[in-house]
PyMOL Python script that loads the backbone (N, CA, C, O; Angstrom):
from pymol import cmd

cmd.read_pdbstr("""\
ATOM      1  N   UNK A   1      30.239 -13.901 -65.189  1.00  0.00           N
ATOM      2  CA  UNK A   1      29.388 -12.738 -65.173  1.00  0.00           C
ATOM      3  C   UNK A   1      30.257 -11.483 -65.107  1.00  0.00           C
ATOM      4  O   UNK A   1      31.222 -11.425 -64.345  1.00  0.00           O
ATOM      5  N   UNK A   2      29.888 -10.432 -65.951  1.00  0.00           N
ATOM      6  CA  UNK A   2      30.787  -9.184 -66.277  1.00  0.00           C
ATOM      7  C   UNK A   2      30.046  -8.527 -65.279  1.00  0.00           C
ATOM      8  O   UNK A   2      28.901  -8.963 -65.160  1.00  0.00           O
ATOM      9  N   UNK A   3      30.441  -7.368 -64.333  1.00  0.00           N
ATOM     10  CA  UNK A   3      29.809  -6.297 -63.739  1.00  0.00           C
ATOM     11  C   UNK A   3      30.196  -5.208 -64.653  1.00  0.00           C
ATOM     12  O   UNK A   3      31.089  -5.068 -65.488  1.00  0.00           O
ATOM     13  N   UNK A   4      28.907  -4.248 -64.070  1.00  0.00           N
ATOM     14  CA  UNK A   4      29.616  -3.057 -65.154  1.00  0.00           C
ATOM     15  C   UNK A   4      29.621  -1.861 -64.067  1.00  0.00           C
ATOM     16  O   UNK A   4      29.042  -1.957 -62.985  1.00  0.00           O
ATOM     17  N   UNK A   5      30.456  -0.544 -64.549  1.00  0.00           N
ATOM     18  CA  UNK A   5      30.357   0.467 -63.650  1.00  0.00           C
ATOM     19  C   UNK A   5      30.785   1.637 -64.574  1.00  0.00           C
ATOM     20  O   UNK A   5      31.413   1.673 -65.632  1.00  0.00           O
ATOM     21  N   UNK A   6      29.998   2.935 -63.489  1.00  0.00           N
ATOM     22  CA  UNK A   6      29.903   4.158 -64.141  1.00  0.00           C
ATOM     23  C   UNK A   6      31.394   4.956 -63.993  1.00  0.00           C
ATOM     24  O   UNK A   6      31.801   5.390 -62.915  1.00  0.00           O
ATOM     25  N   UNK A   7      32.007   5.050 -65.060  1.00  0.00           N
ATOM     26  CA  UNK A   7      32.773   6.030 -65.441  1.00  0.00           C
ATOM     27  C   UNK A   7      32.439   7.455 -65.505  1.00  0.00           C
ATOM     28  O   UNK A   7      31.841   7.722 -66.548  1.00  0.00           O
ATOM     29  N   UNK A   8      32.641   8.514 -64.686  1.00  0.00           N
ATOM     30  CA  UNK A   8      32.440   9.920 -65.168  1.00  0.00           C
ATOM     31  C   UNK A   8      33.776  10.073 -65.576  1.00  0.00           C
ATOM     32  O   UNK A   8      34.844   9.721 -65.076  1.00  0.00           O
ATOM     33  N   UNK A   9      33.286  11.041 -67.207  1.00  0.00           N
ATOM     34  CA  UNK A   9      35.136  11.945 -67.037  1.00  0.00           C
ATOM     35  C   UNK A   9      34.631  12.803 -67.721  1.00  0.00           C
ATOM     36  O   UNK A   9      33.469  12.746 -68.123  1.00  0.00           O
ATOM     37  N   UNK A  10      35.631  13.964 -68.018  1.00  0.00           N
ATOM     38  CA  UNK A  10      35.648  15.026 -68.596  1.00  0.00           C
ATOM     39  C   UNK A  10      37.374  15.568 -69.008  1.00  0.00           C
ATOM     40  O   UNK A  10      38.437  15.125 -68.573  1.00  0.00           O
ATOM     41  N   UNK A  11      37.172  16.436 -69.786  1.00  0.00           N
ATOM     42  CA  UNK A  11      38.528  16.691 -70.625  1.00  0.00           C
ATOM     43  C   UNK A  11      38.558  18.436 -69.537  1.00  0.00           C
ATOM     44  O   UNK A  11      37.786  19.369 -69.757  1.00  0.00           O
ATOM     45  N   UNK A  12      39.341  18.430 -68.745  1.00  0.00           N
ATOM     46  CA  UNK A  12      40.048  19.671 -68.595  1.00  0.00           C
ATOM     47  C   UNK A  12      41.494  20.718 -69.354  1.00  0.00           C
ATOM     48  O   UNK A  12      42.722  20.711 -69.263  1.00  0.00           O
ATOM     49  N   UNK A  13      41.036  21.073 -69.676  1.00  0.00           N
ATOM     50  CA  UNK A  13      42.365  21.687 -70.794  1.00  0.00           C
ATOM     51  C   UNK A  13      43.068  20.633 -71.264  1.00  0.00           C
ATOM     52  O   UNK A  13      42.421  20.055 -72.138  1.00  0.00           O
ATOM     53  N   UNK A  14      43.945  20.222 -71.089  1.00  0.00           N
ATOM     54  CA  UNK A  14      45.337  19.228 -71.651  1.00  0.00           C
ATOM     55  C   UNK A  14      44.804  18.217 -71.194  1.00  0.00           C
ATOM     56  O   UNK A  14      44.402  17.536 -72.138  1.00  0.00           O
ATOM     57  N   UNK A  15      44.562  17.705 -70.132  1.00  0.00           N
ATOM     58  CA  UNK A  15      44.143  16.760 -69.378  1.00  0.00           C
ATOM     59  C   UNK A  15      42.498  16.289 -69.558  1.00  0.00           C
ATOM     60  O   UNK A  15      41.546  17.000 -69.881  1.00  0.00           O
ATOM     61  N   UNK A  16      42.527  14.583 -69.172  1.00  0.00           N
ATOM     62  CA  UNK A  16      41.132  13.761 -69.047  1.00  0.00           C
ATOM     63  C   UNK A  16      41.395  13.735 -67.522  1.00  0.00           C
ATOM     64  O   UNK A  16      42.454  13.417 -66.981  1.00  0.00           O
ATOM     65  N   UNK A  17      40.317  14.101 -66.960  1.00  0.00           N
ATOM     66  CA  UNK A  17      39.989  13.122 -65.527  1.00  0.00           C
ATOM     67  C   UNK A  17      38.731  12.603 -65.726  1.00  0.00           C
ATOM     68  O   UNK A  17      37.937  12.960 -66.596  1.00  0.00           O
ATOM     69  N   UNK A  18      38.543  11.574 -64.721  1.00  0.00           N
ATOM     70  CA  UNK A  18      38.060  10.623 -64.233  1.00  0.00           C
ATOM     71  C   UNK A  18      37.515   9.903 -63.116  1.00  0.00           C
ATOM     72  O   UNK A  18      38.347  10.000 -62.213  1.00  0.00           O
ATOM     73  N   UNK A  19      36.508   9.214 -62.722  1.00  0.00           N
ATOM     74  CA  UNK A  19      36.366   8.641 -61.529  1.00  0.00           C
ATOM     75  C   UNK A  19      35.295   7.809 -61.597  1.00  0.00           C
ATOM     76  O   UNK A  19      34.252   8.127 -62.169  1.00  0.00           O
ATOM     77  N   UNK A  20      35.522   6.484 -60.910  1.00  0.00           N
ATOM     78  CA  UNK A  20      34.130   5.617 -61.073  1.00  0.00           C
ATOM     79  C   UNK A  20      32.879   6.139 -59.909  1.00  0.00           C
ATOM     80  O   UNK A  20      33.083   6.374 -58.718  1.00  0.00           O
ATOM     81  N   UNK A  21      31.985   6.205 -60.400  1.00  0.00           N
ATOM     82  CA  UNK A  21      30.815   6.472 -59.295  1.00  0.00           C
ATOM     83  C   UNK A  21      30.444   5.680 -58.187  1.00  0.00           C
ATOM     84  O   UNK A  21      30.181   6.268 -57.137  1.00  0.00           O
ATOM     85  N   UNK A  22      30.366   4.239 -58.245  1.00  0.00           N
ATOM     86  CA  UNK A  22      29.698   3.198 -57.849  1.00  0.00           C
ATOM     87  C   UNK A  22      31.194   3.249 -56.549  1.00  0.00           C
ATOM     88  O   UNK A  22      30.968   2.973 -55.371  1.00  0.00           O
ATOM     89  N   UNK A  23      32.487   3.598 -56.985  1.00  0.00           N
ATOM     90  CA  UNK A  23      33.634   3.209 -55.658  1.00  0.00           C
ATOM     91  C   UNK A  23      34.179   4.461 -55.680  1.00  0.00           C
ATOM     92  O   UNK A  23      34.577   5.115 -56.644  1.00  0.00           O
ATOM     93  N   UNK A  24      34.150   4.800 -54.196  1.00  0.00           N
ATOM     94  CA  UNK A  24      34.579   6.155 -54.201  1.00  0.00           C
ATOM     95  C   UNK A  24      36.283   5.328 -53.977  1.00  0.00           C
ATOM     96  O   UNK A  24      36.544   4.125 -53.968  1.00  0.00           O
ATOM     97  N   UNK A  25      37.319   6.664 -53.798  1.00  0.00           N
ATOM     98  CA  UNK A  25      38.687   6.754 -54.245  1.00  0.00           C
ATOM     99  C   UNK A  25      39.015   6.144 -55.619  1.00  0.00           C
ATOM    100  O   UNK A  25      40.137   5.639 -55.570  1.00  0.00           O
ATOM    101  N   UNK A  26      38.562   6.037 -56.574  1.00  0.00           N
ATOM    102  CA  UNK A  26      39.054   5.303 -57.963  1.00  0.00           C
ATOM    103  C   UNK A  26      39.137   6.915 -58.391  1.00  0.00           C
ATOM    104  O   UNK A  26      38.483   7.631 -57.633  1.00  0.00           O
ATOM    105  N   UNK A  27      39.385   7.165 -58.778  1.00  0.00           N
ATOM    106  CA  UNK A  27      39.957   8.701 -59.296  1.00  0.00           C
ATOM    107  C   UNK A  27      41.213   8.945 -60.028  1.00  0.00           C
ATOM    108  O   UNK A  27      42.241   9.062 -59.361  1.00  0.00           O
ATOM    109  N   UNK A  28      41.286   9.073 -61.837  1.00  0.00           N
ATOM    110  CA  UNK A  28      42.767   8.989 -62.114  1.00  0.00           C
ATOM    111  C   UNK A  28      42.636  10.289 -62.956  1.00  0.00           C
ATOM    112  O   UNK A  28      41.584  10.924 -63.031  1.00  0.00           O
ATOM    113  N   UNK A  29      43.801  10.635 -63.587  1.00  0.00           N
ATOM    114  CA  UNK A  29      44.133  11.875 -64.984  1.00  0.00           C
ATOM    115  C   UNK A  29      44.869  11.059 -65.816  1.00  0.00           C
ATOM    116  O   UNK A  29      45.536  10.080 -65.482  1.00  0.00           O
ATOM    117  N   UNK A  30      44.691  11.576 -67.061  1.00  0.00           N
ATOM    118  CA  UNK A  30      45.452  11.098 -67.915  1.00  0.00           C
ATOM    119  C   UNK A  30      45.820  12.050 -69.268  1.00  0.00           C
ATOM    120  O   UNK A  30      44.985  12.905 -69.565  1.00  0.00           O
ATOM    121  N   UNK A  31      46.778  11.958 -69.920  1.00  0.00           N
ATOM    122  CA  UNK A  31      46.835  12.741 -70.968  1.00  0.00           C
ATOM    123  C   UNK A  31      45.469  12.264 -72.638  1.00  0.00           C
ATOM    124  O   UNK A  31      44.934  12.938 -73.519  1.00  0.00           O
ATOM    125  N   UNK A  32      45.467  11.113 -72.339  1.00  0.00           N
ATOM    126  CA  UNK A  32      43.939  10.764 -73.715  1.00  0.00           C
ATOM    127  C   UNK A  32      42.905  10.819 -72.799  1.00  0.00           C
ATOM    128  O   UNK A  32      42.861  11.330 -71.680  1.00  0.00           O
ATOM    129  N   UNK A  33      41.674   9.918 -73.761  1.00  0.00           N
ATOM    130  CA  UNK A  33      40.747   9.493 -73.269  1.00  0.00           C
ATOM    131  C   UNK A  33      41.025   7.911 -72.932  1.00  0.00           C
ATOM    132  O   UNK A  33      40.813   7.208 -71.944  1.00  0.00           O
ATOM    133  N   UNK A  34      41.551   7.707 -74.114  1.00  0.00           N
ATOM    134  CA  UNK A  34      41.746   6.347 -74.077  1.00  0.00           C
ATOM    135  C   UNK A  34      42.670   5.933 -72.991  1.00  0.00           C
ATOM    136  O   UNK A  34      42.387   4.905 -72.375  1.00  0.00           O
ATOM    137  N   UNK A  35      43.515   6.460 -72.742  1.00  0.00           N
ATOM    138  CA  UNK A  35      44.333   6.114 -71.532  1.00  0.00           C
ATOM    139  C   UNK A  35      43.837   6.133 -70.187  1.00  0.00           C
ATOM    140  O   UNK A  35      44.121   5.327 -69.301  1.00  0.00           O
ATOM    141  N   UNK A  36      42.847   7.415 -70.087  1.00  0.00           N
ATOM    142  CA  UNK A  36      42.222   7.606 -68.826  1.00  0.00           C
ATOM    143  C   UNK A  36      41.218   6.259 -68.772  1.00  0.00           C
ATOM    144  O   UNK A  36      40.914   6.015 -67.604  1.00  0.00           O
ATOM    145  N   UNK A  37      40.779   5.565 -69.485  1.00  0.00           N
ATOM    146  CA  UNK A  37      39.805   4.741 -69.287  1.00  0.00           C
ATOM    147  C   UNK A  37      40.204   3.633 -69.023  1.00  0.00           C
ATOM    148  O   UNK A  37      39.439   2.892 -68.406  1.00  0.00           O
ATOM    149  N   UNK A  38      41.694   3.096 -69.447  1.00  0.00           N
ATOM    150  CA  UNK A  38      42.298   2.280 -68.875  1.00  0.00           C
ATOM    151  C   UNK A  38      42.890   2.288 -67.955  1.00  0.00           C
ATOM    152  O   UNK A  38      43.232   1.186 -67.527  1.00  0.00           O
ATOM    153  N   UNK A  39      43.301   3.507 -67.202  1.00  0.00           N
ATOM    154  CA  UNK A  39      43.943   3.710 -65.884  1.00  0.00           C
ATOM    155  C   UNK A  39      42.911   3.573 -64.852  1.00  0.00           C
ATOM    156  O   UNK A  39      43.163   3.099 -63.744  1.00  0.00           O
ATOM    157  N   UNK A  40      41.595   4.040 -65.254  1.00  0.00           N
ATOM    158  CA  UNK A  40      40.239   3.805 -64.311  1.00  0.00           C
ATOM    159  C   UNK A  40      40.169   2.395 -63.898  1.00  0.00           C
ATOM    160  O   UNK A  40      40.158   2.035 -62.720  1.00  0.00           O
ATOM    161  N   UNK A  41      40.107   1.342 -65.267  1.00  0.00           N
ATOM    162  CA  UNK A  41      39.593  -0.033 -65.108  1.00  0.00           C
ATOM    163  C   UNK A  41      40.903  -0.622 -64.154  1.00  0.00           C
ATOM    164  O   UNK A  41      40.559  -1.422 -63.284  1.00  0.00           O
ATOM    165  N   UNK A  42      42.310  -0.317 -64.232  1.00  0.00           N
ATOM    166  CA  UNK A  42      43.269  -0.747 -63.432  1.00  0.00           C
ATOM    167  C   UNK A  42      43.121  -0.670 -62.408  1.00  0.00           C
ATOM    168  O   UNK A  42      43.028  -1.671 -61.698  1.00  0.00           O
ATOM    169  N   UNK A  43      43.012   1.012 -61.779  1.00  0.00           N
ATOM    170  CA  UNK A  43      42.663   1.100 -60.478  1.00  0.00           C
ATOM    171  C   UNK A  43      41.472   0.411 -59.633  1.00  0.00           C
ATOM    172  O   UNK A  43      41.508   0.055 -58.455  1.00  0.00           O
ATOM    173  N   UNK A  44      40.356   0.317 -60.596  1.00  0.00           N
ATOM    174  CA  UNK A  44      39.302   0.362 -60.371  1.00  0.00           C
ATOM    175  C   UNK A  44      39.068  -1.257 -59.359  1.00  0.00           C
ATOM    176  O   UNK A  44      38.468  -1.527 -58.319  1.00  0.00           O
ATOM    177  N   UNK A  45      40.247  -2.365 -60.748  1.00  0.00           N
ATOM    178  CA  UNK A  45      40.107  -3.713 -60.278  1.00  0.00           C
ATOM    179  C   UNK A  45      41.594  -3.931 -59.046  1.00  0.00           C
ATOM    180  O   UNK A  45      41.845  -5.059 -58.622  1.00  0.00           O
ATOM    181  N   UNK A  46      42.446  -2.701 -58.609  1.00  0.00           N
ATOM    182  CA  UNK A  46      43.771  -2.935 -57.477  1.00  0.00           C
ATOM    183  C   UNK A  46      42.563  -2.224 -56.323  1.00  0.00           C
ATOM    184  O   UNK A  46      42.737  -2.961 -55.353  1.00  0.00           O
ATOM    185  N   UNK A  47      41.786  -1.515 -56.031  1.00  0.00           N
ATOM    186  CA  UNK A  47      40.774  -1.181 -55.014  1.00  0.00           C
ATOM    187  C   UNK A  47      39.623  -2.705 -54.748  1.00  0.00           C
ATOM    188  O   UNK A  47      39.206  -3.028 -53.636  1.00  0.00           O
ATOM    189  N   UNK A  48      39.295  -3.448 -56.047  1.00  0.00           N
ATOM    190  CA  UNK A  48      38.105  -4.082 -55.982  1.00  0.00           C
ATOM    191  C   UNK A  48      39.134  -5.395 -55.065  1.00  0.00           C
ATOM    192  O   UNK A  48      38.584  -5.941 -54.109  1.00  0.00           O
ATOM    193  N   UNK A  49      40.145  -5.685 -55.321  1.00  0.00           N
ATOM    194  CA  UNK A  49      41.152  -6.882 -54.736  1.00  0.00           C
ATOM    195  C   UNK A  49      41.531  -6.564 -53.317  1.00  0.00           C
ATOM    196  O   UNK A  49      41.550  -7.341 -52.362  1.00  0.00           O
ATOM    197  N   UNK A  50      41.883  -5.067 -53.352  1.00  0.00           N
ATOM    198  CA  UNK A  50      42.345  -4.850 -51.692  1.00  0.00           C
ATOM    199  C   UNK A  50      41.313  -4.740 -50.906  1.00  0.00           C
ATOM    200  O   UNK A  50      41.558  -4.942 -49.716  1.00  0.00           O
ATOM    201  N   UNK A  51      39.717  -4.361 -51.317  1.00  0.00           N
ATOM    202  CA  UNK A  51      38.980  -3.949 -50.376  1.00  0.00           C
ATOM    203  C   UNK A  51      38.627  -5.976 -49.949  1.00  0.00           C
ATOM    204  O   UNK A  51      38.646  -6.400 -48.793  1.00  0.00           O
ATOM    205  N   UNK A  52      38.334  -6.914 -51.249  1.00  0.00           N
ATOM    206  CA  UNK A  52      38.516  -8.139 -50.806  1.00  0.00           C
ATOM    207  C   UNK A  52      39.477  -8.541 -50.104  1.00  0.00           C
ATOM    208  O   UNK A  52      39.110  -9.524 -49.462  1.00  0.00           O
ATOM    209  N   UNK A  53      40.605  -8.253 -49.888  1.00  0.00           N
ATOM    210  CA  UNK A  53      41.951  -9.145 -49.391  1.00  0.00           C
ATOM    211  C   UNK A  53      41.646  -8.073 -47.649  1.00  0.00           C
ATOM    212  O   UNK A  53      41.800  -8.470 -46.494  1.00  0.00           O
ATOM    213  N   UNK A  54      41.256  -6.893 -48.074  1.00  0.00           N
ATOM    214  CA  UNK A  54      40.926  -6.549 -46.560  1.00  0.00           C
ATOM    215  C   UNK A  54      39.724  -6.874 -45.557  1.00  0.00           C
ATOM    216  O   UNK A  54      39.719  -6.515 -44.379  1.00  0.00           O
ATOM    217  N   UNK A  55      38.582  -7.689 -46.255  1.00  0.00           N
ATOM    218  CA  UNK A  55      37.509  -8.397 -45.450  1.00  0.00           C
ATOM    219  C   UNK A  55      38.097  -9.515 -45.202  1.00  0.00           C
ATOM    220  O   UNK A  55      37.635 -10.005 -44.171  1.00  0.00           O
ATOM    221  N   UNK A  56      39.130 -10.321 -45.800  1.00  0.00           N
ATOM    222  CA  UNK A  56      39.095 -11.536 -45.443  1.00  0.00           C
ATOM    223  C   UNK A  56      40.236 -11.253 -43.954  1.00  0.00           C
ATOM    224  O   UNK A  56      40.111 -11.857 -42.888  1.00  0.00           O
ATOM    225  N   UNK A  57      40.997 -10.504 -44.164  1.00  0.00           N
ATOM    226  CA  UNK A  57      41.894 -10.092 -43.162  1.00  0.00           C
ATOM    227  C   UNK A  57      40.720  -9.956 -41.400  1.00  0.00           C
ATOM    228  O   UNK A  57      40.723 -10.574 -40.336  1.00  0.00           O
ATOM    229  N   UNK A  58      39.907  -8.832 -41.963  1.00  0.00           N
ATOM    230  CA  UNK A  58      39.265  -8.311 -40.918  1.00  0.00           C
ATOM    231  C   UNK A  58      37.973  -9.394 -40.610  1.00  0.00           C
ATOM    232  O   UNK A  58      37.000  -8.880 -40.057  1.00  0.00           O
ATOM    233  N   UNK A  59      37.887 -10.962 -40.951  1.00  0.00           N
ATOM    234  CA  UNK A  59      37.183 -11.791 -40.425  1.00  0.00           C
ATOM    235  C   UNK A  59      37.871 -12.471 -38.981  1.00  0.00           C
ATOM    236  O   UNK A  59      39.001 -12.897 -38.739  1.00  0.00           O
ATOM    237  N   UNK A  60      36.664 -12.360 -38.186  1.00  0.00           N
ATOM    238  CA  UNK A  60      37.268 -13.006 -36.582  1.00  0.00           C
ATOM    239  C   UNK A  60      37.153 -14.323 -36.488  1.00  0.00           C
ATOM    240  O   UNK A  60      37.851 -15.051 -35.783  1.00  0.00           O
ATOM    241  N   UNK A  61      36.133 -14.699 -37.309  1.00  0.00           N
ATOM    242  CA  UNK A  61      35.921 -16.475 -37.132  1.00  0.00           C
ATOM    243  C   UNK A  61      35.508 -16.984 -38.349  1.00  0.00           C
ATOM    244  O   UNK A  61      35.194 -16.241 -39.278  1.00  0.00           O
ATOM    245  N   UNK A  62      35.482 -18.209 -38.422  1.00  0.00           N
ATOM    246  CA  UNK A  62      35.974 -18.813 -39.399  1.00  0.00           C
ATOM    247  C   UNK A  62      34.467 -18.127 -40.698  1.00  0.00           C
ATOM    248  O   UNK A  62      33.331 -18.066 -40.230  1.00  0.00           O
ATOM    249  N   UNK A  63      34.580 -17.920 -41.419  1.00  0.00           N
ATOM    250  CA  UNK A  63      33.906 -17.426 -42.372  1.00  0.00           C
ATOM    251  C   UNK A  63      33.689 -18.603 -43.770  1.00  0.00           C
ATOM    252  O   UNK A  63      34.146 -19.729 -43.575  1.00  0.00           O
ATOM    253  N   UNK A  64      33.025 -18.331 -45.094  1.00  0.00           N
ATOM    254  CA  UNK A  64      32.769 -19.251 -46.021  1.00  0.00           C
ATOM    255  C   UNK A  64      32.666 -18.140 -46.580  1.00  0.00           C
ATOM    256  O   UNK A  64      32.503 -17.102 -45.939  1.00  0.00           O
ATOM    257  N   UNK A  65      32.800 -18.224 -48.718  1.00  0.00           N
ATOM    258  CA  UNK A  65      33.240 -17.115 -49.572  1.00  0.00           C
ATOM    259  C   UNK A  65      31.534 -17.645 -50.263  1.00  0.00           C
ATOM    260  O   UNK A  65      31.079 -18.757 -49.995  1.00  0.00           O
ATOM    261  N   UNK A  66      30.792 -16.653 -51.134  1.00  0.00           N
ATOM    262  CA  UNK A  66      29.407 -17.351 -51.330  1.00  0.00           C
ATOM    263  C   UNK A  66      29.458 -16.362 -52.635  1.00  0.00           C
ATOM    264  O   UNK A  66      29.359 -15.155 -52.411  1.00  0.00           O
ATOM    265  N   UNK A  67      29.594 -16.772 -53.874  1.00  0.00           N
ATOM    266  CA  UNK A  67      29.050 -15.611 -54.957  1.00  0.00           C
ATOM    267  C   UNK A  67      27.712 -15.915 -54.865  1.00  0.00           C
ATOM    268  O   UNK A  67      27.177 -17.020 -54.951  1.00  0.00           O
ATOM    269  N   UNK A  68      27.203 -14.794 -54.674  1.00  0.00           N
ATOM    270  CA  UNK A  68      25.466 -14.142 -55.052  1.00  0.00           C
ATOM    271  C   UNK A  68      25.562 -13.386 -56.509  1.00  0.00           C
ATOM    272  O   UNK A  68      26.491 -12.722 -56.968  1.00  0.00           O
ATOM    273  N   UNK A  69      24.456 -13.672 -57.000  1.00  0.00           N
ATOM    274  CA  UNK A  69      23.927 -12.846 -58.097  1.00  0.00           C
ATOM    275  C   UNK A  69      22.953 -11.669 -57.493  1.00  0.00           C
ATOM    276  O   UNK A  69      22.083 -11.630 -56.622  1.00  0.00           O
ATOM    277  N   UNK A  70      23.510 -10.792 -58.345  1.00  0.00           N
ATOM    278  CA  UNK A  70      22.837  -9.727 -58.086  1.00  0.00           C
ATOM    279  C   UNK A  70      21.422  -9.016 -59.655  1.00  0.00           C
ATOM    280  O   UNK A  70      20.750  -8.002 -59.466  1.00  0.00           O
TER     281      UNK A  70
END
""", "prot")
cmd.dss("prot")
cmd.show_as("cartoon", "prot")
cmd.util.cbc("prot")
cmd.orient("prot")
């Protein structure tokens, strides 16, 4: 199953920025568009891994992993 998420960007002079809506801190610049949209999806999936690798850290007792559909 693919999730999907909202990209805002806009072209400031020389520069694209960027930021996903749905996770706050994902926020990049880039010199294209095309680049900015791949620097988003990078960041987007090194935040989606650490905020996982930091629940499993911050579990006190023994826990179980459960994909739900949403």
């Amino acid at each position: 199953m693919q999730a999907y998420y909202t990209a805002q960007i806009q072209r400031r002079g020389e520069w694209w920025i960027g930021w996903i809506q749905e996770v706050s801190g994902v926020t990049c610049q880039e010199k294209t568009r095309e680049e900015l949209l791949e620097t988003l999806k990078i960041t987007l999936l090194e935040v989606l891994e650490y905020d996982s690798q930091e629940a499993v850290r911050r579990a006190e007792s023994e826990y179980e992993e459960v994909k739900i559909a949403v």
